[in-house]
C-alpha positions in Angstrom: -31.6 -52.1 -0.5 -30.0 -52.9 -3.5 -29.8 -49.3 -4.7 -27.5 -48.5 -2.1 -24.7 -49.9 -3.4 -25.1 -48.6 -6.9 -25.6 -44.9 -5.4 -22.7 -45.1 -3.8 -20.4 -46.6 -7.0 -22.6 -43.7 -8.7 -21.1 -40.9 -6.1 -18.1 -42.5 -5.7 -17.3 -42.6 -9.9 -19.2 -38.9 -9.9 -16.4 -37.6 -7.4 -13.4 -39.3 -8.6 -14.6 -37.6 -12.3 -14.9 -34.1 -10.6 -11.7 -34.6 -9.3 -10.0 -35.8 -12.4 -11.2 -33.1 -14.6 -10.2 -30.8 -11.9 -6.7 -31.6 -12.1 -6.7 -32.1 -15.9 -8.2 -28.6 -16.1 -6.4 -26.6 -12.9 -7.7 -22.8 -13.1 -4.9 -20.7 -15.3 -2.3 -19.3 -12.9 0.5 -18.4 -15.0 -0.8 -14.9 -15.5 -0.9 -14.3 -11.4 3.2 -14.9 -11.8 3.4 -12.2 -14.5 4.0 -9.5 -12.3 6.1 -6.1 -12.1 9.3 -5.9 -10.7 9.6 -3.0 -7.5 13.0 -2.6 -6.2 12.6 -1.3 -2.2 15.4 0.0 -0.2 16.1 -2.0 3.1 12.9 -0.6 4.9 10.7 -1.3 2.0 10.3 2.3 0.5 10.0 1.7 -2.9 12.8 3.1 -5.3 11.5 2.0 -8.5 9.0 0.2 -10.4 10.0 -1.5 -13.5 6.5 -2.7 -16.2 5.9 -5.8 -17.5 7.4 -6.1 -21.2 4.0 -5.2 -22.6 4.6 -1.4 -20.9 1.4 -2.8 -18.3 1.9 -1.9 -14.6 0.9 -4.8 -12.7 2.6 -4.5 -9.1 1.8 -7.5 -6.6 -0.7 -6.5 -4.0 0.4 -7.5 -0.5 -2.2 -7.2 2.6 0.0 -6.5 5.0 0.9 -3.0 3.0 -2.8 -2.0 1.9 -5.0 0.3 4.5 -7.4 -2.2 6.6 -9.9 0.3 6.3 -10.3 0.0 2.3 -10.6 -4.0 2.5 -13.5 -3.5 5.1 -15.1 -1.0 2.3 -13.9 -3.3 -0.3 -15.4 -6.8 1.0 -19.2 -4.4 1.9 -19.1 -3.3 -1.0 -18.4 -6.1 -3.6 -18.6 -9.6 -1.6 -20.0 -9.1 2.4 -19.7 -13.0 2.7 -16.5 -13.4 1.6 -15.0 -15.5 4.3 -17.9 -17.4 4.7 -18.8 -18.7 0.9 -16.9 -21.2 -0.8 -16.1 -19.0 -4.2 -19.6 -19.1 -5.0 -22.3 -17.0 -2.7 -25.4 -19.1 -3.7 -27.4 -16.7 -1.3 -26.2 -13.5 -3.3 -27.0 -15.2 -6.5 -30.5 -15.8 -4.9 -31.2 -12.4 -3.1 -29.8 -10.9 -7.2 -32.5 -13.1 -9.2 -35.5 -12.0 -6.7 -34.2 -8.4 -7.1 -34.4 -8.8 -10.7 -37.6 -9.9 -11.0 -39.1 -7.5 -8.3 -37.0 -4.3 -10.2 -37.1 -5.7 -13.8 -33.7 -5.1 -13.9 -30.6 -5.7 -12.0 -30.0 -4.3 -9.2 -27.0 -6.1 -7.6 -24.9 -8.7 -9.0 -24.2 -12.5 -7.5 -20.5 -12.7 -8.8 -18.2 -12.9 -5.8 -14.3 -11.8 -5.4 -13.4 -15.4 -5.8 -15.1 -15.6 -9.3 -14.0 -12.2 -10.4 -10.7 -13.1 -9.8 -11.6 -16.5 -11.9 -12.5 -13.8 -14.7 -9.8 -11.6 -15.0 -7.6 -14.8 -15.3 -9.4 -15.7 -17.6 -11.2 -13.3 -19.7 -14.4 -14.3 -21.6 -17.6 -12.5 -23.2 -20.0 -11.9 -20.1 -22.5 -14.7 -21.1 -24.3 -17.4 -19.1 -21.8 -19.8 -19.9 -18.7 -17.6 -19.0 -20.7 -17.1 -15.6 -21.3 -20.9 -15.0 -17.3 -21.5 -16.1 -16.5 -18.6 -13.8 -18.5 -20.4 -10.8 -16.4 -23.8 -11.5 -13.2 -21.8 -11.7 -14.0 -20.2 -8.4 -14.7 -23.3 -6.9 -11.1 -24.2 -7.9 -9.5 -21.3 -7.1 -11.3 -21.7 -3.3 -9.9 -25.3 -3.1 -6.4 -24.0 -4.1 -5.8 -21.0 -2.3 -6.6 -19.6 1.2 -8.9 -16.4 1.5 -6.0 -14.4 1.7 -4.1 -15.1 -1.4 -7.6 -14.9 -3.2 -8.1 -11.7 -2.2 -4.3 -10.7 -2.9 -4.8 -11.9 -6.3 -8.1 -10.2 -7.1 -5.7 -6.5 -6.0 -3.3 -8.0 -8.2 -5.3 -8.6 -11.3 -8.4 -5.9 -10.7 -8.0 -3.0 -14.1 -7.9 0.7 -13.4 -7.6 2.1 -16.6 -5.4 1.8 -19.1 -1.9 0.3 -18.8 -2.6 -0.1 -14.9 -3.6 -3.7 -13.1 -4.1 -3.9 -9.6 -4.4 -1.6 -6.2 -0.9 -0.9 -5.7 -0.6 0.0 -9.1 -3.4 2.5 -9.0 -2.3 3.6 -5.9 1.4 4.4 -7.2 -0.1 6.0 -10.6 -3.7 7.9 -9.4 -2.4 8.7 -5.4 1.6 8.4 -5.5 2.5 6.2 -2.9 1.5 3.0 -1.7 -2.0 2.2 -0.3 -1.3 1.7 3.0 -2.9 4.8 4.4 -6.1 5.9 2.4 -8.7 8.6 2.3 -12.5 7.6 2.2 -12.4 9.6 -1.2 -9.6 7.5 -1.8 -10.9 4.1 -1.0 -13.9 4.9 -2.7 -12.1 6.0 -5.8 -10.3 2.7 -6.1 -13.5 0.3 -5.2 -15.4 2.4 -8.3 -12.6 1.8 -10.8 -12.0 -2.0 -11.5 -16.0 -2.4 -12.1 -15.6 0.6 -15.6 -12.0 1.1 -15.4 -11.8 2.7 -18.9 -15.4 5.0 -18.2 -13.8 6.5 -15.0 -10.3 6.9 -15.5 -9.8 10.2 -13.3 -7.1 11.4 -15.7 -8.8 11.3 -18.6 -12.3 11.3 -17.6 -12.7 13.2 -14.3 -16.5 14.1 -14.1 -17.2 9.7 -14.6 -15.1 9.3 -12.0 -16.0 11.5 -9.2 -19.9 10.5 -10.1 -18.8 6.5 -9.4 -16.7 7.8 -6.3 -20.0 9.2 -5.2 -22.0 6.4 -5.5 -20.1 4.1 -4.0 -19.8 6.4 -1.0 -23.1 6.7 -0.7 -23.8 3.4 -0.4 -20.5 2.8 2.1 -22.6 5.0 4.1 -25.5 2.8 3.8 -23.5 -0.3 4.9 -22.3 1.9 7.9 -18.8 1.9 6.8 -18.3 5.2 6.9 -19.8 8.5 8.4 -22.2 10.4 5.9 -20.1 13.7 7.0 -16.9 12.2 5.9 -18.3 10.8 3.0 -19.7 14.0 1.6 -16.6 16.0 2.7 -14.8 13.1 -0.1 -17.3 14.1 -2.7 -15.9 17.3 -2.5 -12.0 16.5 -3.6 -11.0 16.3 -7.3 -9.9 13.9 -9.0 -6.2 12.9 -9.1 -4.1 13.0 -12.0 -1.9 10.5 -13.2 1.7 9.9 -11.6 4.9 8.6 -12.2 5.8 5.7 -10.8 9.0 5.6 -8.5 12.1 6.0 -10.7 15.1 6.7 -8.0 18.4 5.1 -8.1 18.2 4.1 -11.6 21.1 2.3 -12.4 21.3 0.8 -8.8 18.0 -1.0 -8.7 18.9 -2.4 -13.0 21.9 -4.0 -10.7 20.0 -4.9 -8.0 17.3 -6.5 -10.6 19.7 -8.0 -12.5 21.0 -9.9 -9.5 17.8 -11.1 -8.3 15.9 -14.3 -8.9 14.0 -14.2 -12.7 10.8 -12.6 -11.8 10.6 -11.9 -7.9 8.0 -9.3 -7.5 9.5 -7.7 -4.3 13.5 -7.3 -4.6 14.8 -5.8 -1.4 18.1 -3.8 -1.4 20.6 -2.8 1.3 20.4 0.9 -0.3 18.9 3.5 2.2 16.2 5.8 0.2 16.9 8.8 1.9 20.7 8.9 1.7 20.3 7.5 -2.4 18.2 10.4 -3.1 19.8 13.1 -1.1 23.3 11.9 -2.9 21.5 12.3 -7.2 20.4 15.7 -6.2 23.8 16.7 -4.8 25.2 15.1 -8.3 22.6 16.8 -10.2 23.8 19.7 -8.2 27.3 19.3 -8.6 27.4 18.7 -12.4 25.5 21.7 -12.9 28.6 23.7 -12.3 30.5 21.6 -15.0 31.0 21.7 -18.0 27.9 20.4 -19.9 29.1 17.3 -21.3 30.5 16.5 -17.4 29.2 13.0 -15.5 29.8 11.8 -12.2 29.3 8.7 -10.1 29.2 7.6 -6.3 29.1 4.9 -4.3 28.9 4.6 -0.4 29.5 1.0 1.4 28.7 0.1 4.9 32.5 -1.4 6.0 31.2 -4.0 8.4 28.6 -5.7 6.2 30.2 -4.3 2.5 26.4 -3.5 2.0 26.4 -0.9 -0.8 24.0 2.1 1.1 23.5 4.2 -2.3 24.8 3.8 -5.6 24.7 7.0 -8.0 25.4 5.6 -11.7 25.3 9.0 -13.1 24.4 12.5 -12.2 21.9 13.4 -14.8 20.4 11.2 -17.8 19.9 14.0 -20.1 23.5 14.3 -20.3 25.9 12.1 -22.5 26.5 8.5 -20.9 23.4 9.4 -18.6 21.9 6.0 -19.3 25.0 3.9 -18.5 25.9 2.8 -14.9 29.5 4.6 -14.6 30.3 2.6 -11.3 30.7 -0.2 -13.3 33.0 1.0 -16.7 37.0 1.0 -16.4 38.8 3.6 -15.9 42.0 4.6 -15.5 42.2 5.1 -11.0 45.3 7.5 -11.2 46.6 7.6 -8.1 44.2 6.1 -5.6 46.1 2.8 -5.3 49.0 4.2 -3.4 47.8 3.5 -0.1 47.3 -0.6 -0.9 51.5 0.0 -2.8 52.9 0.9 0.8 50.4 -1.2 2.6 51.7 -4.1 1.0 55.4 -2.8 1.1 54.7 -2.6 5.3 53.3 -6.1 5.3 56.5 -7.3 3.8 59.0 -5.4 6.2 60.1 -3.4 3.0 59.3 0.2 4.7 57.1 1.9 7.5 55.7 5.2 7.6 58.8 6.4 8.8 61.0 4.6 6.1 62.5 7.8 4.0 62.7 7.7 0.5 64.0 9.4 -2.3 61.5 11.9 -4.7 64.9 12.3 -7.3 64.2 11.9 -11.2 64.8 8.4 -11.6 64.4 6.7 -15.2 63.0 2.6 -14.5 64.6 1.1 -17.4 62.0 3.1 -20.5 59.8 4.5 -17.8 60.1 7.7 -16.2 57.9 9.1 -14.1 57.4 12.4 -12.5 55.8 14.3 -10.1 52.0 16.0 -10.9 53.4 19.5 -10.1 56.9 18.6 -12.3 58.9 19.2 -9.1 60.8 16.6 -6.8 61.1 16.6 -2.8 64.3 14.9 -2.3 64.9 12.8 0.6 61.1 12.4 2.1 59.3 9.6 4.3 56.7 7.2 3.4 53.5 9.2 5.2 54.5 12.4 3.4 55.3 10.5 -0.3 51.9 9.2 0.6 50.0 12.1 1.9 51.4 14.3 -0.9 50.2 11.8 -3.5 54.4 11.5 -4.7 54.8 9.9 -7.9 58.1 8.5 -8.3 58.5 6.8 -4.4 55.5 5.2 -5.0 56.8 3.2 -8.3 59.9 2.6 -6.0 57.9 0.7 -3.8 56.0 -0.9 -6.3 59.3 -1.7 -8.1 60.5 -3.4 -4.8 56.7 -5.4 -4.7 56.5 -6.6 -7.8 54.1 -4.5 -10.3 52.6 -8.3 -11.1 52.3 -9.4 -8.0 50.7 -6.5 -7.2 47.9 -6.8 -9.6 47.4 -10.3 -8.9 46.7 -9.5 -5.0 44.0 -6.6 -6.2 42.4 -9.6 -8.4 42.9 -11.9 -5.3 40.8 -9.2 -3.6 37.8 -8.8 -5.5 39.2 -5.9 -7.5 40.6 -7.2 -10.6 42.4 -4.6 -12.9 41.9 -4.4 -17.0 45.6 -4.2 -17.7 46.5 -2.0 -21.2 45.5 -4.4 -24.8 49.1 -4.9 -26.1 51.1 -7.7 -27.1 52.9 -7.9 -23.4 49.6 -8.0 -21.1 51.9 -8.1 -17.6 51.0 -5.3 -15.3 54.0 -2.3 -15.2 55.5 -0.4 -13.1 52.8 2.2 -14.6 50.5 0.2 -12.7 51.6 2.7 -9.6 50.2 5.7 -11.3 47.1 4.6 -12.9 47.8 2.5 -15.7 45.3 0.0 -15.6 41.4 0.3 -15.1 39.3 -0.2 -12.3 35.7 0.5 -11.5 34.0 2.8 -8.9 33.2 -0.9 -7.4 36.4 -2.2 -7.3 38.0 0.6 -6.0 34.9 0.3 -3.2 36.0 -3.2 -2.5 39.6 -1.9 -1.9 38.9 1.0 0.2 36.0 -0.9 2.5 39.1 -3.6 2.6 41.5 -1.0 4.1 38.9 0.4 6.8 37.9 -3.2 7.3 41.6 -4.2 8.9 42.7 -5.4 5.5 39.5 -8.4 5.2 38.5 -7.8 1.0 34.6 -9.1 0.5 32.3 -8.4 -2.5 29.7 -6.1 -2.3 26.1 -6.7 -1.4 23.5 -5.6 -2.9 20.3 -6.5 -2.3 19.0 -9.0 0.4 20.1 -12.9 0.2 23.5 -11.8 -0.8 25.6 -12.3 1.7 25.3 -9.7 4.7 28.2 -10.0 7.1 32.1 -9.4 6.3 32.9 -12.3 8.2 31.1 -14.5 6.2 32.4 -16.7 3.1 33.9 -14.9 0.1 35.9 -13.0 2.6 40.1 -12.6 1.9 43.0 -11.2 3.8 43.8 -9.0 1.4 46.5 -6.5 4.1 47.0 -6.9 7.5 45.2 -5.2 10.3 48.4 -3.1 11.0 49.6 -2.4 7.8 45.4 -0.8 7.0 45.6 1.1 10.3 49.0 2.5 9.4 48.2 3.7 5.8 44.7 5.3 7.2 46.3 7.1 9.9 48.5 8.6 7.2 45.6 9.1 5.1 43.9 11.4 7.5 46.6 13.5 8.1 46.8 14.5 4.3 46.3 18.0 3.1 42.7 19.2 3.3 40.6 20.5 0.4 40.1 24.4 0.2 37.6 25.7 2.7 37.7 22.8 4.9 39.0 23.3 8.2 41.4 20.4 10.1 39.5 17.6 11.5 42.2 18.3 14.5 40.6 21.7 15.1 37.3 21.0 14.8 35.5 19.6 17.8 34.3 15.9 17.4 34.3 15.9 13.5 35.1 12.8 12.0 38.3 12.4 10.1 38.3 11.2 6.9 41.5 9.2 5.7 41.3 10.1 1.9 43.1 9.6 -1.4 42.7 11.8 -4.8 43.5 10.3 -7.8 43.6 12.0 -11.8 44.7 10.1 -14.6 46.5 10.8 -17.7 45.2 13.9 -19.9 42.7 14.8 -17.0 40.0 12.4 -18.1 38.9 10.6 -14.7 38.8 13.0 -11.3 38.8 10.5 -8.2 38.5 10.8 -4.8 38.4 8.0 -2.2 37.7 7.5 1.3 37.0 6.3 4.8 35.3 7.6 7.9 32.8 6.9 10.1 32.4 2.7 9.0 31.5 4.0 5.5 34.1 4.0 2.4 33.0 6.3 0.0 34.7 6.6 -3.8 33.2 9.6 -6.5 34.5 10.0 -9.8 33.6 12.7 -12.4 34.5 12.8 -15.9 33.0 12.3 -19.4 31.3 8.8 -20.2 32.8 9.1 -23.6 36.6 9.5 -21.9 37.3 12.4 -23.0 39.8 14.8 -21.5 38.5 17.4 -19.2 41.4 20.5 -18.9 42.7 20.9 -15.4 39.9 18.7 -13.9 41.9 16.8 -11.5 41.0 14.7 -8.4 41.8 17.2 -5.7 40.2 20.3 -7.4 36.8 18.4 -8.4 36.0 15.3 -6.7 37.6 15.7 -3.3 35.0 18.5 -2.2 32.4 16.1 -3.4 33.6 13.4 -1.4 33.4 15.1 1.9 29.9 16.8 1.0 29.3 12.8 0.4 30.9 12.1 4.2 28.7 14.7 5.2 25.4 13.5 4.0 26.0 10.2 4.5 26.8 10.4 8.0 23.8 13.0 8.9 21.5 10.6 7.5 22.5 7.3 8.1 22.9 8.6 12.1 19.8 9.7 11.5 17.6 6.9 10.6 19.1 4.2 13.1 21.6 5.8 15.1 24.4 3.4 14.3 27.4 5.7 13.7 29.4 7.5 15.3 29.6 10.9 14.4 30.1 14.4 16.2 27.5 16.0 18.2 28.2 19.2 15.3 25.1 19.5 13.1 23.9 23.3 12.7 22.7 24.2 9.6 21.6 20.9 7.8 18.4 19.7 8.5 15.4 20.5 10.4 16.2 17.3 13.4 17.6 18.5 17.0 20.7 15.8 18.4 18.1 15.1 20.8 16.0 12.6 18.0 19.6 11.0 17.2 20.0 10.1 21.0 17.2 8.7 22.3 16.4 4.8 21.3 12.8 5.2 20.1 12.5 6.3 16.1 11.5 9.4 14.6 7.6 9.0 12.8 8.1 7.9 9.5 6.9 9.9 6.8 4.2 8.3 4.5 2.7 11.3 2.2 4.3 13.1 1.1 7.3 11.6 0.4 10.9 13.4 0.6 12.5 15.3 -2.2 8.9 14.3 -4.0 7.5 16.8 -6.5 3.5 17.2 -6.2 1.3 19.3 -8.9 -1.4 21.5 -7.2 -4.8 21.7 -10.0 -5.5 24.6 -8.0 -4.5 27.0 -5.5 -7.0 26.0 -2.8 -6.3 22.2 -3.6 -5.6 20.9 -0.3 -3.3 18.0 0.7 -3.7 15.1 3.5 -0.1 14.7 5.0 0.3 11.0 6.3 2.4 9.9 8.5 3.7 6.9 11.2 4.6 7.6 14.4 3.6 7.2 18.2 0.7 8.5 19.5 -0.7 12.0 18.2 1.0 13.7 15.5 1.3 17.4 14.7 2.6 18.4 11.5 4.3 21.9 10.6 4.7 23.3 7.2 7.4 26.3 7.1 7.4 26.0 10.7 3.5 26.9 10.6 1.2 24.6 12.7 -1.1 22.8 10.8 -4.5 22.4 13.0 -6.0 19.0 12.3 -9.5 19.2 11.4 -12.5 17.4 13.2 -11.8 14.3 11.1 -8.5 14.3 12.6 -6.6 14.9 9.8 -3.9 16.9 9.1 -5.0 19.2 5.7 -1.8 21.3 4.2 -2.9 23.6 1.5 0.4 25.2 0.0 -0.3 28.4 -1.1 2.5 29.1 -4.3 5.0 27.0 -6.1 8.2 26.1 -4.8 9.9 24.0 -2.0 8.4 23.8 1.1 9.5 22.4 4.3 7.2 19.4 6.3 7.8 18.6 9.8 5.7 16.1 12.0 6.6 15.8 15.6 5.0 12.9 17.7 4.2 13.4 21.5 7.8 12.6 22.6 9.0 15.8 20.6 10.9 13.2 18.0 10.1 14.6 14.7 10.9 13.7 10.5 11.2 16.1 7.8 10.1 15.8 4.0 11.3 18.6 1.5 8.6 18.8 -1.3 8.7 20.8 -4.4 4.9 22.2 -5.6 3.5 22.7 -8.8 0.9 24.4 -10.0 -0.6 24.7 -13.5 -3.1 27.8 -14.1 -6.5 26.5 -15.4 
């Protein structure tokens, strides 16, 4: 009886030492917070993907994202009792020893996901003792973490070749897209990998990799995972190349990184993926017709949360300043802060729209400012000095605010100007025409201010910043009447060439807009609202320089309403929140009847809009992927593509260039996705 006692000091001291070195020694997690950074716009389609700082691609894996049907291969394949064993399968380990005795070699392993994972934390020499040390780690990790944030971190972690770690990873590099929807050669392809990532790489070393995919379908089909007729159709496919990894909005998702918390995996952004990328390929588009040295920039703002929707930094990076974000560098706005001069001058009782006001040569003391067109109007009102972009009223009325006051108020907005580096640094009455600088952001602030019944807020960007304009940070900047006034006068200005009156044309949406050009033609602007949206381009030269006869109206106007037009097309149709006309021929492939009813259009999953895909041959066929309700039927050129028995929709383009997608679900609501094809001759 006496042993009692002394067998249980002897458990109790045994325990309390287990414990103690398990805390003193706690498995290595550090490297399961080293992870790549994805910027996603607001519906979590991925816009880009930045690498770790050793150029490794390690993108956090997330169940909720990743196709059910691989995980079910996945645990059958490497670890059936997964959610039964606690890190170690002692039954595995068992059935592996007799099978290597009976065989005389080994037939299947004993390590579990949960000591795999304990591996590629920790990476040893496969020896005995690394296998014991992975056990104890396993048994720590188990203790630690639930099943599901094991497994998470075993797709996080798992190799694929190269510079690639985890599922999502290989899924973004080997498939191009996430793995949320996955073909069994597919699945197969990415259970095969991690175990000889370097041995099968598809890209480099096809003919290893199809004969792993193999064998791991085969025995999927053994485990009755999946059907021996769908397997051996996957044995048939090639093996993918290696992909880029997303790369849209490039200098909106630095900002939206560099705004985010140090290190958060996921950053979401209020940008809208298929607006960003429709507005870079019109400013690809549009810069093409410049001169080559040429850059432009673009930003769009939803008024009533100041959400920036899509951000263009620049139109192309292979041209001079490409790199830089040019919604961010000072410039000289030219004439685009009229409208906030008279706004002011109303909310003071200095004028109205009506108010006339002299366009004489007038000399301000050593300033003397004239007209754009070097001619003078005489006796005018305030809407037509306004809506004719007048020069020398507008540094009347600043003359009668206050060219410092003035300035202080923009600052006092969110919108604060670099005034000229000289020895008096007060803001002038040049002030009026441009002589200060502002961003492409400020100006947004300003312009979302004035549609916004004169309310000034910062700009969100991605998710966490503030999301509603009547939340804090917000400032009277105008008053209500004095912003209704000025945009009323705003959209009765002068229309660019080849656009018809809003007044004639049935239920268009007017635009209240403002052109600006600074001195010696260097900075084009055009500014605007419509529709809940303020919109602000700019095209010039990063370096400055001037650009002959390049002036605001001529060059970024048109831009700005091509920018009203996409904007409002696509915005109305992915959520049906604005309220544009009922006028939409010639644009995209959608009938008015998907924007009016309240269920969504299916959503798109492979492939991608405005996505470029290489064909290794002409008879290479492609599984289009999409989410919607009920049965989809997809259409390619307006063809109808006839599922096969599988169910599955198999598009086989049959020469390079851009085709059209279409996929309509059973209530006739249908998406589009443009795709450019590629093929490379053998």
């Amino acid at each position: 009886m006496r042993l009692w006692p002394k067998a249980f000091y002897f458990a109790l001291a045994a325990i309390s030492l287990i414990g103690f070195l398990d805390l003193a020694f706690p498995p290595p997690l550090a490297k399961a917070n080293q992870i790549s950074q994805v910027v996603l716009d607001h519906r979590g389609q991925p816009l880009r993907a930045f690498p770790l700082e050793d150029g490794r691609w390690r993108l956090k894996a997330d169940l909720d994202i990743v196709d059910p049907a691989f995980i079910d291969a996945l645990l059958a394949y490497e670890d059936e009792r997964f959610y039964q064993h606690i890190g170690v399968d002692f039954r595995a380990i068992l059935r592996a020893s007799l099978n290597l005795v009976k065989a005389g070699e080994i037939v299947s392993g004993g390590s579990t996901i949960t000591m795999q994972t304990a591996r590629l934390l920790e990476p040893k020499q496969r020896t005995f003792g690394a296998k014991i040390q992975q056990a104890i780690r396993a048994l720590q990790l188990e203790s630690r973490l639930s099943k599901r944030e094991i497994l998470e971190l075993y797709l996080t972690l798992a190799p694929y070749g190269g510079n690639i770690e985890g599922l999502r990873s290989a899924s973004w590099a080997y498939l191009g897209r996430e793995p949320n929807s996955l073909t069994p050669d597919e699945i197969a392809l990415l259970i095969a990998l991690p175990q000889s990532p370097e041995a099968r790489r598809p890209d480099l070393k096809p003919e290893s990799a199809i004969k792993a995919r193999a064998r791991v379908l085969r025995r999927l089909v053994e485990k009755d995972v999946i059907a021996e007729d769908r397997a051996l159709e996957a044995m048939q496919t090639a093996a993918p190349k290696r992909r880029d990894f997303p790369a849209f909005a490039w200098q909106a998702t630095e900002e939206a990184r560099r705004r985010a918390p140090h290190m958060q995996p996921d950053i979401y952004t209020f940008l809208d993926f298929q607006l960003q990328t429709r507005l870079e390929t019109m400013a690809r588009d549009v810069v093409e017709e410049l001169d080559d040295r040429a850059q432009m920039s673009a930003i769009v703002v939803d008024i009533r949360t100041r959400n920036v929707l899509a951000s263009v930094g620049s139109a192309r990076r292979d041209r001079a300043g490409g790199w830089l974000d040019l919604t961010n560098r000072y410039r000289s706005p030219g004439s685009t802060l009229k409208p906030f001069i008279y706004a002011m001058a109303f909310d003071e009782g200095l004028a109205a729209p009506s108010t006339h006001i002299s366009d004489l040569p007038k000399r301000f003391k050593s300033y003397q400012p004239e007209n754009f067109d070097r001619t003078f109007r005489g006796d005018v009102t305030i809407a037509q000095a306004l809506q004719h972009s007048l020069n020398v009223p507008a540094v009347h009325a600043l003359e009668a605010i206050g060219p410092s006051r003035f300035a202080a108020s923009l600052a006092f907005a969110g919108a604060a100007p670099r005034l000229p580096n000289r020895a008096d640094s007060d803001a002038g009455l040049a002030l009026a025409l441009g002589g200060v600088g502002l961003t492409v952001r400020d100006l947004a602030v300003l312009y979302a201010a004035l549609g916004g019944d004169g309310i000034a807020h910062s700009l969100n960007w991605i998710e966490g910043e503030s999301a509603s304009a009547v939340s804090e940070g917000q400032t009277r900047f105008l008053t209500s009447q004095a912003s209704r006034k000025v945009l009323e006068i705003l959209k009765s200005a002068p229309m660019p060439d080849g656009r018809m009156p809003t007044v004639l044309t049935r239920d268009a949406p007017q635009i209240a807009f403002k052109t600006g050009t600074s001195y010696g033609f260097r900075d084009a602007w055009a500014a605007g609202v419509s529709n809940g949206l303020a919109i602000v381009v700019w095209v010039g030269r990063a370096d400055g320089a001037p650009r002959s006869g390049a002036t605001g109206r001529e060059v970024a106007l048109p831009i700005l309403f091509d920018a009203f037009d996409i904007a409002t097309l696509t915005l109305r149709r992915s959520n049906g929140g604005l309220n544009v006309g009922e006028e939409m021929t010639g644009v995209d492939p959608f009938t008015l009847a998907n924007f009016e009813r309240d269920k969504q259009p299916p959503e798109i999953l492979f492939p991608p809009d405005n996505s470029e895909i290489w064909q290794d041959k002409k008879d290479r066929g492609f599984t289009l992927s999409a989410r919607g309700d009920g049965e989809l039927t997809w259409y390619a050129q307006g063809q109808k593509i006839l599922a096969n028995r599988f169910g599955d929709s198999i598009w086989t383009p049959t020469e390079e260039g851009f085709y059209l997608l279409e996929v309509v679900d059973k209530s006739g609501l249908s998406s589009a996705s443009t795709v450019r094809i590629t093929q490379h001759a053998q």
